[in-house]
C-alpha positions as CSV (number, residue, x, y, z in Angstrom):
1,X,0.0,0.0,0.0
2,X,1.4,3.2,-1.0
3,X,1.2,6.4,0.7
4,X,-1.2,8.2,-1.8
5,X,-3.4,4.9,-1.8
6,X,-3.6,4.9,2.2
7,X,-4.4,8.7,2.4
8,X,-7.2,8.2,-0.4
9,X,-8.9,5.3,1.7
10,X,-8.6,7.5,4.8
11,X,-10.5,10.9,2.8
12,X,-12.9,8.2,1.4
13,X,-13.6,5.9,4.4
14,X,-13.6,8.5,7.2
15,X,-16.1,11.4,5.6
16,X,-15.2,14.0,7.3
17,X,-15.4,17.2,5.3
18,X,-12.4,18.6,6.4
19,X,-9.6,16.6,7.4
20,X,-6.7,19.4,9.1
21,X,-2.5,18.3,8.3
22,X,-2.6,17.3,12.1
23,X,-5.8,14.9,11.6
24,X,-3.8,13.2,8.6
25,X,-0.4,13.5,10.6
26,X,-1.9,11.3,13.6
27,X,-4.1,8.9,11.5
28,X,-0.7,8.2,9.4
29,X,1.4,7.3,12.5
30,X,0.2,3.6,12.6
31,X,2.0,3.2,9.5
32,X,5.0,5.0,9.8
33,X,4.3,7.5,7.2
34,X,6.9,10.3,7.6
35,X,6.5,14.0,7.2
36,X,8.2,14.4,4.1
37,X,6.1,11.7,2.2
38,X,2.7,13.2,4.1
39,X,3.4,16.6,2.9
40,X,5.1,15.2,-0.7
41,X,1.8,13.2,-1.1
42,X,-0.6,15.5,-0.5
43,X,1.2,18.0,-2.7
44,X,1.0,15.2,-5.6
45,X,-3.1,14.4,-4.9
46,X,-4.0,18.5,-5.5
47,X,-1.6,18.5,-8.6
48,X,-3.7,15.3,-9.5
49,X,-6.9,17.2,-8.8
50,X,-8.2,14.7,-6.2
51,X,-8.0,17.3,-3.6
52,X,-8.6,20.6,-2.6
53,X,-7.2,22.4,0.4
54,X,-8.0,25.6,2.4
55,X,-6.0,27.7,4.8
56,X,-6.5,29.4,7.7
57,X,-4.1,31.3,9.3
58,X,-1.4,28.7,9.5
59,X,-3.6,25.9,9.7
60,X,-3.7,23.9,6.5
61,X,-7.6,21.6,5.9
62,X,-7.8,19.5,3.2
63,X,-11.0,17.8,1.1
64,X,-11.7,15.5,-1.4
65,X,-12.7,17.6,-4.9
66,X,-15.5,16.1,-7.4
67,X,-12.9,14.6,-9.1
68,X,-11.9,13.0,-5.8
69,X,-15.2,11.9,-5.4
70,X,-16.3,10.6,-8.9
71,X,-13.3,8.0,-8.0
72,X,-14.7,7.3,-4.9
73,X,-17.6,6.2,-6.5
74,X,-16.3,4.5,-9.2
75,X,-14.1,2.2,-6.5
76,X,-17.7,2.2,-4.9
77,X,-19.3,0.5,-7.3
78,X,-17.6,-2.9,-6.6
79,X,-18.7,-3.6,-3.1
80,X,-22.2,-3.6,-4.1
81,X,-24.6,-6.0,-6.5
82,X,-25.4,-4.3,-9.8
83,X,-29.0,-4.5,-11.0
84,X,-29.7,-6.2,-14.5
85,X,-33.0,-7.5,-13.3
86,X,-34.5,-5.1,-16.9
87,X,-31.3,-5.6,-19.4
88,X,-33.1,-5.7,-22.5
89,X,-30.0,-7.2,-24.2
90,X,-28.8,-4.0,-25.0
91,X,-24.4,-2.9,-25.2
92,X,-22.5,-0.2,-25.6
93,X,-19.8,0.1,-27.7
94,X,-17.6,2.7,-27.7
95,X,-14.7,3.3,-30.4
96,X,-11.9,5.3,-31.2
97,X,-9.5,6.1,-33.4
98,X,-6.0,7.7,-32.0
99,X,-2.3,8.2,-33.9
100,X,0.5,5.8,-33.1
101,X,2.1,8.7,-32.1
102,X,-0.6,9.9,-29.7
103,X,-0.3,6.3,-27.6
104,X,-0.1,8.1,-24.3
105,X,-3.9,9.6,-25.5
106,X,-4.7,5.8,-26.5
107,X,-3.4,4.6,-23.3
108,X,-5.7,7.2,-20.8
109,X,-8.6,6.4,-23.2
110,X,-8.3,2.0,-22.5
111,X,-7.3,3.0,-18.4
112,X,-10.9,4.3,-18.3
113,X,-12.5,2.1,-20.4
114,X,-11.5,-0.6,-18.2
115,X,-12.2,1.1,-14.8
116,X,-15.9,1.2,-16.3
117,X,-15.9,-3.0,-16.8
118,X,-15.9,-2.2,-20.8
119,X,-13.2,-5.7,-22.4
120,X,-12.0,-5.0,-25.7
121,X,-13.2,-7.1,-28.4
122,X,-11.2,-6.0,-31.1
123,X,-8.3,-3.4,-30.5
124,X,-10.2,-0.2,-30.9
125,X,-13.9,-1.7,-30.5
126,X,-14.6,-1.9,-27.0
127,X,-18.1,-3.0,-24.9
128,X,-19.8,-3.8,-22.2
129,X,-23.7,-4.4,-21.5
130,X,-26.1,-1.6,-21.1
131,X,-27.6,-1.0,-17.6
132,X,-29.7,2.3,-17.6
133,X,-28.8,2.5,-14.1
134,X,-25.1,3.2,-15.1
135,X,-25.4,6.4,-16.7
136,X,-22.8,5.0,-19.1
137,X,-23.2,7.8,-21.7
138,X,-22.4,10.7,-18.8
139,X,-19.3,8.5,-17.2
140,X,-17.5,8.6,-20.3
141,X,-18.9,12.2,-21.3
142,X,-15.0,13.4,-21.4
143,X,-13.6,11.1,-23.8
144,X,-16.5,11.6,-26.1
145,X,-16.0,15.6,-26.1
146,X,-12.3,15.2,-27.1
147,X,-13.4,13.5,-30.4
148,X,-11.7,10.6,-30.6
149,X,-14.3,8.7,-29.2
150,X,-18.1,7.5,-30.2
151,X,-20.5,5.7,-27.8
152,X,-22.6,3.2,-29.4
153,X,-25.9,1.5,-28.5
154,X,-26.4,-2.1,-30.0
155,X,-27.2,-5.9,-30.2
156,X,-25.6,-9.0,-30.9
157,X,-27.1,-10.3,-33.9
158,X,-26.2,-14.0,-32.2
159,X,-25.2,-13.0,-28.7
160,X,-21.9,-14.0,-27.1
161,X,-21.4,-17.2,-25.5
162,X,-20.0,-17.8,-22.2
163,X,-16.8,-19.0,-23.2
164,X,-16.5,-15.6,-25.2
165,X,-17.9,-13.4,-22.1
166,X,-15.1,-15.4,-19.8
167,X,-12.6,-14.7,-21.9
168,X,-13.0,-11.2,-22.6
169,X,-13.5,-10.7,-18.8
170,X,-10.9,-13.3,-17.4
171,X,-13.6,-14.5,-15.2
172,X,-12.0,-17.7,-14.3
173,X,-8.9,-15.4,-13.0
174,X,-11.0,-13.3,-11.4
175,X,-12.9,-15.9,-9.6
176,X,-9.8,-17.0,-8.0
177,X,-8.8,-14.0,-6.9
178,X,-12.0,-13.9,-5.1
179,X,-11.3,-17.2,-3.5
180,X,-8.4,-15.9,-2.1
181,X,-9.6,-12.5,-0.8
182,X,-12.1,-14.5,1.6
183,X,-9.5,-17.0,2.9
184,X,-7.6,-13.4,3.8
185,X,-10.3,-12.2,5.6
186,X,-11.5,-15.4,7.2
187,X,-8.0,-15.5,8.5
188,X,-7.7,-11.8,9.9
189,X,-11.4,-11.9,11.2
190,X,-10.0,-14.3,13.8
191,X,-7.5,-12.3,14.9
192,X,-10.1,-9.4,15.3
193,X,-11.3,-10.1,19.1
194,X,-7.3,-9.4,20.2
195,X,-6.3,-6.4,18.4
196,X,-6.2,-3.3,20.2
197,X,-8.1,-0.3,18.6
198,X,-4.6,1.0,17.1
199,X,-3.4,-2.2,16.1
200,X,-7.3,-2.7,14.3
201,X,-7.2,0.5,12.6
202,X,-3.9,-0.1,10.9
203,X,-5.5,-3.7,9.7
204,X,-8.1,-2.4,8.3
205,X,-6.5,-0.1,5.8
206,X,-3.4,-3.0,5.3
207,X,-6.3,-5.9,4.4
208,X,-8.8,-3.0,2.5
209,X,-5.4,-2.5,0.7
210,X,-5.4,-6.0,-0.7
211,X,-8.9,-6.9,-0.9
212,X,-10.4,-3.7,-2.5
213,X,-8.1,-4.0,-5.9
214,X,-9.8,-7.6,-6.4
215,X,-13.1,-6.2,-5.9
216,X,-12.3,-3.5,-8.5
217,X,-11.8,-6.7,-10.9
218,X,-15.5,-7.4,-10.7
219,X,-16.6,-6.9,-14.5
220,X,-20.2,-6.5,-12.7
221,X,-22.1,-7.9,-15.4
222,X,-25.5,-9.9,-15.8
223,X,-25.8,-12.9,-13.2
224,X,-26.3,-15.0,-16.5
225,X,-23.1,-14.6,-18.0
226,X,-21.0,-15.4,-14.4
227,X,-19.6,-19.0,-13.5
228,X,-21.8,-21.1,-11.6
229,X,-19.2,-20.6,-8.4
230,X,-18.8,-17.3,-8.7
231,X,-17.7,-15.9,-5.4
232,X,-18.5,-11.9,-6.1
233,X,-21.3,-11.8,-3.8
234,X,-20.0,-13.9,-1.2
235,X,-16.5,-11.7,-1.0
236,X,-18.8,-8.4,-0.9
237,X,-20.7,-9.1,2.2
238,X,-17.7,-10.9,3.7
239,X,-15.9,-7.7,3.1
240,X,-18.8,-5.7,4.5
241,X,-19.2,-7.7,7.5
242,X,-14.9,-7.1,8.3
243,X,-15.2,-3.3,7.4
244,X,-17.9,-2.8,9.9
245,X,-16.4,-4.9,12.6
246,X,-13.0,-3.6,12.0
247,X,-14.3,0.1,12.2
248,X,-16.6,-0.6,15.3
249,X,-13.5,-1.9,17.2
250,X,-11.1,0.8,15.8
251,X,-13.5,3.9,16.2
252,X,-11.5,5.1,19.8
253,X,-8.3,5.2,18.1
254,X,-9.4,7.8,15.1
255,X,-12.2,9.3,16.6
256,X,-10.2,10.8,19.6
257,X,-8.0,12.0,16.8
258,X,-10.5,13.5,15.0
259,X,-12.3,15.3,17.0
260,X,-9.2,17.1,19.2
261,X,-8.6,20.1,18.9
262,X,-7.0,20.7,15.7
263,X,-3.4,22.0,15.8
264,X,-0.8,24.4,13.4
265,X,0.7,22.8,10.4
């Protein structure tokens, strides 16, 4: 877990508005996050855009921007169960065309394509099934305005079969990454009962750093097209059932922090 990746989980997990330097100095300590990388860090996450801070007097609060928050979201979206229950068989397609010489543009435009669950079925043809309820055509909205991209709405004259849909999605390799992430938090849910608030906080940000990427793998498609062992929705409320245990029994250690009085930067 880096730095940057631990400070995100605390702006997204912890929901206070305004976190203060000290808040993010003390809830850092556990993992031995030193003042140079806190302040080097946050510098990098407001270049990045995912934060925004305010001053006042010499007192230095910081908050998660939009941009912050549409990845929040995004990330979101894998812990919970997406509803296909009225897919009328519909995908989108989106494709682009971009220069060799532009690959860095080709690159940014695949990155997001993926964090959206869309595989590629040829190299610049790219899809994923249309749920209304993802507002696929508004997620995307900046790659369409930079025109290089078009969204598409379609149907499979013949459909795809599963063999196709596992492919495209690695679902077998995802599948056993899900195995594993509940055999991780089987293991540290024993150990729960004997960790000291501290010592529980810090776990829950070291396991959430493991677990959550594997979530994130979660294509989130239509029940129909999923392995008959799929373990998606038995890792999400395992995961849901350690993230509120492990934030019952580690609410003394950052709550005390959080609501002391804040100090100078």
């Amino acid at each position: 877990m880096t730095d940057y990746d631990l400070l995100f989980g605390l702006f997204s997990s912890l929901k206070k508005e305004f976190f203060s330097y000290n808040d993010l100095y003390y809830l850092t300590r556990p993992f031995n996050v030193t003042e140079n990388s806190l302040r080097s860090t946050l510098a990098r996450m407001m270049v990045k855009g995912v934060l925004n801070r305010k001053k006042s007097g010499r007192k230095s609060y910081y908050s998660v921007s939009e941009k912050g928050q549409t990845i929040s979201e995004n990330v979101a979206r894998s812990f919970a169960t997406t509803d296909w229950r009225d897919w009328d068989g519909q995908w989108w397609g989106v494709v682009f065309s971009v220069p060799n010489a532009k690959s860095s543009h080709r690159y940014r435009i695949q990155k997001k394509l993926i964090a959206f669950r869309f595989a590629s079925l040829q190299p610049r043809f790219w899809i994923r099934p249309k749920n209304p309820l993802e507002f696929m055509d508004q997620r995307l909205a900046s790659l369409f305005q930079q025109g290089k991209c078009r969204l598409l709405t379609m149907q499979f004259f013949h459909g795809l079969e599963h063999a196709e849909i596992n492919r495209l999605w690695k679902l077998s390799a995802v599948n056993r990454s899900f195995a594993a992430g509940l055999l991780l938090l089987k293991k540290n849910m024993k150990k729960l009962t004997k960790m000291s608030p501290r010592q529980a906080f810090k776990k829950k940000y070291t396991v959430g750093a493991r677990i959550v990427p594997i979530l994130f793998k979660d294509p989130l498609l239509p029940e129909d097209y999923l392995p008959t062992d799929w373990k998606g929705k038995e890792l999400k409320a395992a995961f849901r059932e350690w993230d509120k245990q492990v934030t019952r029994l580690s609410r003394p250690f950052w709550e005390k922090i959080m609501n002391r009085e804040e100090g100078s930067t």
